[in-house]
N, C-alpha and C positions, 0 to 999 in steps of 0.2 A: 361519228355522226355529224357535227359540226365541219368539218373537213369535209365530208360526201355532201353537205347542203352547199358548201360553199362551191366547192369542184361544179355542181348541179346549177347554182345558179349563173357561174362561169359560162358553163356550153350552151346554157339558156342562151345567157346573155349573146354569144355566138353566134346565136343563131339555130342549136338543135331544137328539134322537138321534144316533149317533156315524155313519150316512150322512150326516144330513144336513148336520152339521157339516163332515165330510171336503168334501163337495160345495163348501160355504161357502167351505172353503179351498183346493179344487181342489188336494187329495191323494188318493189311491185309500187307502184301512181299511189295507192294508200298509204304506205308507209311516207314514200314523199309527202306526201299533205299531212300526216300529222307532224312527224316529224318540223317541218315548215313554219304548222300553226303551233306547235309547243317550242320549237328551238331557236325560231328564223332570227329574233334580233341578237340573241344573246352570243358571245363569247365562249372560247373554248372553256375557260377554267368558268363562267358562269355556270355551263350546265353540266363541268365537273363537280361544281357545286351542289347544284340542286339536286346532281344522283346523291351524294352525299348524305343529302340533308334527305331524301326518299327515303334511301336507304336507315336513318336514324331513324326517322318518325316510324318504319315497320318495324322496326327492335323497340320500339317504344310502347306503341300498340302490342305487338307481342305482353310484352311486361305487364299490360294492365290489364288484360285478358289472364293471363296466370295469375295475378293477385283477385280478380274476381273472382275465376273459376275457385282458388284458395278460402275465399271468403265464405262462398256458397256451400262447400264443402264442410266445413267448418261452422256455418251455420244449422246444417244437416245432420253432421254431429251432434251438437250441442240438445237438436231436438229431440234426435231418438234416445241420447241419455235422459233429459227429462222426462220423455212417455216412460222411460223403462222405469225411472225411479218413482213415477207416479203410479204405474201400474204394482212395483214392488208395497209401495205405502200401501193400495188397497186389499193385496193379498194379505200381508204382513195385518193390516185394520182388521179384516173379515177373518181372520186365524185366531184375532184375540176376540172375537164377540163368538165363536161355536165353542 
């Protein structure tokens, strides 16, 4: 991607038009512009970097969404065993009062 931006801004530079360079590169004018506006200054191993580091914070996120969902789960538990043993206390009360 870095390599296609710089190739791109070469034939720019050129002189081609920004179709016909996209074409060249077999990226659609959109992808050219984001690309551009997220990559344009940095270095190849910068934004081998930054997939890097995307790629970690999604496994990171992942993880704390599993520990939540755990949480909640686990809190859910916790309550239907106390309705049950509350409800057991009332029957077990009202069995010794008939």
């Amino acid at each position: 991607m870095i390599r296609k931006l710089r190739e791109g801004e070469r034939l720019i530079g050129e002189g081609s038009d920004l179709a016909a360079v996209c074409k060249h590169l077999e990226v659609s004018e959109q992808t050219w512009h984001r690309w551009r506006n997220q990559y344009g200054g940095m270095k190849a191993e910068d934004a081998k970097r930054l997939k890097e580091l995307e790629k970690q914070n999604a496994r990171l996120k992942k993880l704390v969404a599993e520990q939540a969902l755990q949480t909640v789960r686990g809190a859910d538990t916790a309550s239907r065993q106390t309705y049950t043993q509350a409800l057991l206390h009332q029957r077990g009360s009202s069995q010794l009062r008939v």
